[in-house]
C-alpha positions as MATLAB code, in Angstrom:
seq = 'XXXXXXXXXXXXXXXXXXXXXXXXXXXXXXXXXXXXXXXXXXXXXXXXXXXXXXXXXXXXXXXXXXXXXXXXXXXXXXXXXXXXXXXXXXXXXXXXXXXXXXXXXXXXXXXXXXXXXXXXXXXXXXXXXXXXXXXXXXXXXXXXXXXXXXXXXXXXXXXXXXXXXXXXXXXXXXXXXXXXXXXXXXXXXXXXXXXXXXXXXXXXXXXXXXXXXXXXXXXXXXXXXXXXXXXXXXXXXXXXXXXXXXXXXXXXXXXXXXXXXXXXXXXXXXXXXXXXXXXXXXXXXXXXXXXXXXXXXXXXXXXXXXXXXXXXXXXXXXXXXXXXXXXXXXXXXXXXXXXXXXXXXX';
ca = [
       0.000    0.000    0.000;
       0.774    3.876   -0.493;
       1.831    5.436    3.335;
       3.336    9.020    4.359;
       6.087    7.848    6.708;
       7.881   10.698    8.791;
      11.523    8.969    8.999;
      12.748   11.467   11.562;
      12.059   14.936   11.595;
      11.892   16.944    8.223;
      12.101   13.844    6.525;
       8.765   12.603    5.260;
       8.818   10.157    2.521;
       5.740    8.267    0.481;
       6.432    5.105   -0.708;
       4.917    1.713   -1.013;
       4.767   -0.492    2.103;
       3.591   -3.607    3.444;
      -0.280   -3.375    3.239;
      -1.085   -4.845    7.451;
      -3.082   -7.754    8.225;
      -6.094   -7.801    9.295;
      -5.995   -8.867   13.503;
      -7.574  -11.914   14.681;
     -10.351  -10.078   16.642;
     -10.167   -6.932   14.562;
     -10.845   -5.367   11.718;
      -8.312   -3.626    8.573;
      -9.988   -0.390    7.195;
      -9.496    1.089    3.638;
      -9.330    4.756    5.046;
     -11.110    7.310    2.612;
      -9.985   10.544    4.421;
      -7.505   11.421    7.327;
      -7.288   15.150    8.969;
      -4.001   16.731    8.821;
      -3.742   18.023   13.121;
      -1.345   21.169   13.336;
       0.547   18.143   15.991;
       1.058   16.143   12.543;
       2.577   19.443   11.158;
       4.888   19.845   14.107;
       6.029   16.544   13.471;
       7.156   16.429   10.495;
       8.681   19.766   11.279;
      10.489   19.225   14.268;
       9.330   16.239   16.228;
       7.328   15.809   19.104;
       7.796   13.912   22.633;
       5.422   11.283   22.017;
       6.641    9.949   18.418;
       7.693    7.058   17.751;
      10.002    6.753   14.547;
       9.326    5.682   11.694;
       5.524    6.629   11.782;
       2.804    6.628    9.683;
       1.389    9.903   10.685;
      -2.459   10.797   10.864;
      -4.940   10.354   14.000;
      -8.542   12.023   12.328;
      -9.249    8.763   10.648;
     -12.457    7.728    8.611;
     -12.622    4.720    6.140;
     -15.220    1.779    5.419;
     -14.201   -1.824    7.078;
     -12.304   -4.169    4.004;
     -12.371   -6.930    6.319;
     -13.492   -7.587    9.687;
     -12.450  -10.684   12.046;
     -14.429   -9.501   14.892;
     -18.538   -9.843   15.384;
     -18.948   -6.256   16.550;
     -18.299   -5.103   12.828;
     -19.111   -5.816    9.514;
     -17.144   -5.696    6.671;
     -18.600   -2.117    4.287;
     -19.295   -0.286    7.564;
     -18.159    2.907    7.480;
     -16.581    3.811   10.403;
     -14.429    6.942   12.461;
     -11.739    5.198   14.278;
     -11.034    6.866   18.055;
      -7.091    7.315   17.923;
      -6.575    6.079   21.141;
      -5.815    1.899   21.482;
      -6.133    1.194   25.209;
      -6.322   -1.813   27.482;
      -9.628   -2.177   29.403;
      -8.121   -2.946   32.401;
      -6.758   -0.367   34.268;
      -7.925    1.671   37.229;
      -8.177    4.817   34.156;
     -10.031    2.465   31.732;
     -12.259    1.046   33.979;
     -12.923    4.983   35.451;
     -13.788    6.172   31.720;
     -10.567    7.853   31.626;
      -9.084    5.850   28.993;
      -7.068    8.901   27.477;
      -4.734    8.430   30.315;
      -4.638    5.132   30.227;
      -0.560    3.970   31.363;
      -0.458    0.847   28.404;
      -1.824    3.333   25.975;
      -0.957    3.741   22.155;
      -1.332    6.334   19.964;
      -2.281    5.961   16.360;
       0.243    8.202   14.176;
       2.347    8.595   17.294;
       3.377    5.154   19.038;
       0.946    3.130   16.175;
       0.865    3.478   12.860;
      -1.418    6.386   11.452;
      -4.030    6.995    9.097;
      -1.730    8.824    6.109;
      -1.770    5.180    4.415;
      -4.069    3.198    2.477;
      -5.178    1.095    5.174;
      -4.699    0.388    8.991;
      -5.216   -2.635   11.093;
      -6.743   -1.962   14.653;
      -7.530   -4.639   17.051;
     -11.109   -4.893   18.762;
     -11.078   -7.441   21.189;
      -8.049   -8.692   22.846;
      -4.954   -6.746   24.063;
      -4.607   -3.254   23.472;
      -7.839   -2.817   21.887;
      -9.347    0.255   19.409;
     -12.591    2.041   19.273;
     -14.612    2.684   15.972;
     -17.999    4.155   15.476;
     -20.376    4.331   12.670;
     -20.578    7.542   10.332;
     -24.063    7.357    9.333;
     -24.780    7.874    5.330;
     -25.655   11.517    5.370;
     -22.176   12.572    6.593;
     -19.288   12.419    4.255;
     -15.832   10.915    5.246;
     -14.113   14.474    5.097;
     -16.813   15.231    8.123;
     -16.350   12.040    9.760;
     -12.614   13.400   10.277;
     -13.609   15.862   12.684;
     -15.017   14.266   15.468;
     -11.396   13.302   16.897;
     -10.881   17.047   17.244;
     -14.523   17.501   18.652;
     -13.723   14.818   20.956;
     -10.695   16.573   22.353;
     -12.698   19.715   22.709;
     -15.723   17.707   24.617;
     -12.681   16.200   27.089;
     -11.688   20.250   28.210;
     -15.121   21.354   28.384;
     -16.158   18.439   30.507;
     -13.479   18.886   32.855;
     -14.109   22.474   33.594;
     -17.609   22.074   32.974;
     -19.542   23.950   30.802;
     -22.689   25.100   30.944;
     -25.616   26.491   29.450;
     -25.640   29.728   31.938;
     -21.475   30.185   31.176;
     -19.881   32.956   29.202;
     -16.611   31.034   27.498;
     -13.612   32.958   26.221;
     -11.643   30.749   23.448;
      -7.719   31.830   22.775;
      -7.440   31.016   19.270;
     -10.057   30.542   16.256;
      -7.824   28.275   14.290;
      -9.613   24.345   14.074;
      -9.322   23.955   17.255;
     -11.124   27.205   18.962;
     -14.169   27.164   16.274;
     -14.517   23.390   17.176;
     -14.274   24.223   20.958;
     -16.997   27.347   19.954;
     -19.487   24.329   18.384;
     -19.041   22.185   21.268;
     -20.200   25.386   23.373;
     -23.125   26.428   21.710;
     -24.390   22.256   21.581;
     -24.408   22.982   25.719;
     -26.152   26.084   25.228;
     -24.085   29.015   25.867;
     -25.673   31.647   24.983;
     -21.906   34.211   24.691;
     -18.997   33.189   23.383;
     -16.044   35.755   22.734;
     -13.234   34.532   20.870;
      -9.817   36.168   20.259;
      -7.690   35.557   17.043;
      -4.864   38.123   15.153;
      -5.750   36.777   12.254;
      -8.784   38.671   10.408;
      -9.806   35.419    7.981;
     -10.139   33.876   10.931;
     -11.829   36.516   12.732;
     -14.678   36.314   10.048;
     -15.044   32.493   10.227;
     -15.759   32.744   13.892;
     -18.288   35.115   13.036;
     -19.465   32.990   10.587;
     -20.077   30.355   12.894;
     -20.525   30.071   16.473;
     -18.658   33.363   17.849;
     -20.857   35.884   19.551;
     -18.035   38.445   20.324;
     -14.911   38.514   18.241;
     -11.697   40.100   19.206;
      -8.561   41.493   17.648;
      -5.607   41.216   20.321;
      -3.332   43.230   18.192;
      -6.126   46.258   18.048;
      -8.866   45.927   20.387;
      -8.940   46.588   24.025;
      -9.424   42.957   24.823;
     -10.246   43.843   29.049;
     -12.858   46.187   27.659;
     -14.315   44.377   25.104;
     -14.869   41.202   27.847;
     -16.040   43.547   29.988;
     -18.261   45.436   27.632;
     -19.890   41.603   27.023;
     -20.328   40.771   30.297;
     -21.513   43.594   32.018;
     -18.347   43.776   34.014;
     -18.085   40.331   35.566;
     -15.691   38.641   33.619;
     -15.569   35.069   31.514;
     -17.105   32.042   33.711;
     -14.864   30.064   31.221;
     -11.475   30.564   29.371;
     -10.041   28.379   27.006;
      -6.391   28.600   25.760;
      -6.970   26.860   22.097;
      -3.450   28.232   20.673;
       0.403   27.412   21.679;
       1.641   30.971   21.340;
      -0.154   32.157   25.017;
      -0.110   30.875   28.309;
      -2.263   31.925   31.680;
      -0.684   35.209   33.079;
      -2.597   37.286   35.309;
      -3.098   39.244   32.515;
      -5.986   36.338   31.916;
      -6.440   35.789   35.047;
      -8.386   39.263   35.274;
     -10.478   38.554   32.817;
     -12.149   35.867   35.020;
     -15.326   36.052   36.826;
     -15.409   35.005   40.371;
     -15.172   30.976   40.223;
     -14.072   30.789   36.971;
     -12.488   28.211   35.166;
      -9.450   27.816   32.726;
      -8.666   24.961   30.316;
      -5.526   25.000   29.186;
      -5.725   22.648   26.090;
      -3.019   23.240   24.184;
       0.175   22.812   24.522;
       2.106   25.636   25.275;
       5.830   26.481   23.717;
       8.169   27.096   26.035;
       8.267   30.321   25.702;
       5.189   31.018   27.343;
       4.983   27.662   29.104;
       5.761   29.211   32.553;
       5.093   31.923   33.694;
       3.800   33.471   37.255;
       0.327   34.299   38.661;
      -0.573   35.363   41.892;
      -2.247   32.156   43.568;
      -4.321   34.303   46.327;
      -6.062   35.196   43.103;
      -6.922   31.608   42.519;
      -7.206   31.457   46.349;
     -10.180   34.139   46.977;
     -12.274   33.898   43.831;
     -11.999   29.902   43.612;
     -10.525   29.728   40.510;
     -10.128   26.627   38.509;
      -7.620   25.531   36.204;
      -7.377   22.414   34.087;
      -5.508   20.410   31.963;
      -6.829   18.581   29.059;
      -4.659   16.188   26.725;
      -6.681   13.986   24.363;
      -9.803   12.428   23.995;
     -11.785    9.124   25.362;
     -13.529    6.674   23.264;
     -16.780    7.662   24.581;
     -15.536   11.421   23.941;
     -15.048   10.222   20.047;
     -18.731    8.740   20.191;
     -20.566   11.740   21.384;
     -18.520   14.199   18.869;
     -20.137   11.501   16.170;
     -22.954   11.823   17.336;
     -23.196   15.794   17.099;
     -21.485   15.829   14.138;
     -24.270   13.980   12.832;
     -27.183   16.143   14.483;
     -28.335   19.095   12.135;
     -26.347   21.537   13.651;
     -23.231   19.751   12.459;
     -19.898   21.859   11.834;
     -19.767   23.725    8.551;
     -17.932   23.314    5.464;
     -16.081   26.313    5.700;
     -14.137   24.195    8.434;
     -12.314   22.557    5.337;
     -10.942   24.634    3.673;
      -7.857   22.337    1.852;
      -7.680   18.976    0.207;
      -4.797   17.197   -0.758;
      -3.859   13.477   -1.718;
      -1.232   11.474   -0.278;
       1.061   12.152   -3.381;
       0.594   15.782   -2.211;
       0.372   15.493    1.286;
       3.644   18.146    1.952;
       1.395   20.475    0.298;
      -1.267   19.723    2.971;
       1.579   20.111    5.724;
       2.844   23.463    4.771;
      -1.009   24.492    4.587;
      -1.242   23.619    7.873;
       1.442   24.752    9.665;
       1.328   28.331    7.977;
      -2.044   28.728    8.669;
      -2.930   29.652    5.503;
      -6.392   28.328    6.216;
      -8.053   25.915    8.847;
      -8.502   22.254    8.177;
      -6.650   20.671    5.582;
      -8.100   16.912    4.446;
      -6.168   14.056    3.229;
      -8.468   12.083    0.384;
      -7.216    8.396   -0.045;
      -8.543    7.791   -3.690;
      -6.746    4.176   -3.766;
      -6.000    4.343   -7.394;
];
């Protein structure tokens, strides 16, 4: 079969390679679309701490089963695959927590991705995988983005969101318009988002922001102020790499607000200080989020498929495997927001 496989970093090659077998217990998918993450991009780029090498890149996964040793699925289903291959077992598993699971792999980091023709994931013995259904009505290209959507569900439960919350989002690449959908499926009724860049800007609009904000013009203290009548965010969500929580942020919190810090953070903004009586007297809370679950990849499935599904203008690149650098630069230059890989299998 046809793969992308990163080598080491800056050296991604496609070439023909052994096509996997299909598990005893599992299934082998011919994958029909892949996302390109801007982790994939940073990859290829310059590595990352939880790659394995050499790698078949690619974790947003959708394809249609070509064989199937397992009862739980038939061969012709099309299916999203959860990127996460965990054991069942442990205290985390067995908690829902599976994202954290200690014997976990990671397809396109420690497992082979989906920048390939096909992929092989086991369903019922050992490290096992997740898949769920994409129903007819929603293309492959869609199906891609409930890994993404899943990630976003994961922050948002763990600070909780709710319907009554005003949410902040740091970012309106992918990532922040996905967390903005996720929002407005729990209700929220104001969601401000802040971006630099202005094609950006007018997606948000577009789509689910309520309040959009230009950090390198606008007053971004007044204008959260201005939206909520002087009390501050009851959420904030950092969805970019280039910020990190400073008390700058801090005072844009309402009292017993919460922060998600869900992306990760270069290191030069990775530390920094904050006064803690802050967090102390107004109950502050700030979480972490890395991931998704497999019952996080069925519920973003299962909004993507509701009628208020995300919008095309989330896609706004396409590239084959043959052209896949293409895709990469696209990504990591920002030059738009999601970039697909189609698998035509020629």
């Amino acid at each position: 079969m046809k793969a992308a496989i990163l080598k080491q970093p800056g050296k991604l090659e496609i070439r023909e390679v052994r096509t996997p077998y299909c598990p005893a217990g599992g299934v082998r998918i011919k994958i029909k679309a892949c996302g390109i993450c801007s982790s994939d991009a940073k990859m290829v780029i310059q590595g990352h701490r939880a790659l394995n090498y050499p790698r078949i890149l690619g974790h947003e996964i959708a394809g249609v089963i070509e064989q199937s040793r397992t009862n739980a699925f038939k061969e012709g289903s099309r299916i999203q695959i959860a990127p996460g291959l965990r054991c069942g077992r442990c205290s985390y598993c067995l908690k829902g927590m599976d994202n954290l699971c200690p014997n976990r792999e990671i397809l396109g980091f420690t497992y082979n991705g989906g920048f390939a023709e096909y992929i092989a994931i086991p369903i019922e013995d050992g490290i096992v995988g997740s898949l769920n259904i994409i129903p007819e009505e929603i293309s492959y290209n869609h199906a891609t983005l409930a890994e993404p959507l899943a990630c976003c569900i994961n922050a948002q439960n763990k600070i909780n969101i709710t319907k009554n919350d005003t949410v902040l989002i740091i970012g309106s690449g992918p990532l922040g318009l996905l967390h903005a959908f996720a929002a407005k499926q729990k209700g929220v009724e104001h969601i401000l988002i802040s971006e630099p860049q202005i094609h950006r800007r007018k997606t948000a609009l577009h789509t689910w922001a309520d309040t959009v904000i230009d950090p390198g013009t606008d007053n971004m203290a007044e204008k959260v102020m201005t939206a909520t009548h002087n009390n501050g965010v009851d959420a904030l969500i950092f969805a970019c790499s280039q910020l990190g929580l400073n008390d700058t942020f801090m005072k844009l919190l309402a009292p017993a607000g919460r922060v998600s810090i869900f992306s990760g953070i270069t290191s030069q903004f990775s530390q920094s200080s904050i006064d803690f009586n802050q967090i102390h007297y107004n109950e502050f809370f700030i979480s972490g989020a890395y991931g998704c679950t497999a019952d996080q990849n069925r519920n973003a499935m299962e909004l993507i498929s509701s009628e208020h599904g995300p919008v095309q203008e989330l896609i706004t690149h396409r590239v084959d495997l043959d052209t896949i650098h293409q895709g990469i630069e696209h990504t990591a230059l920002q030059k738009g927001l999601k970039t697909i890989v189609e698998v035509s299998h020629e």
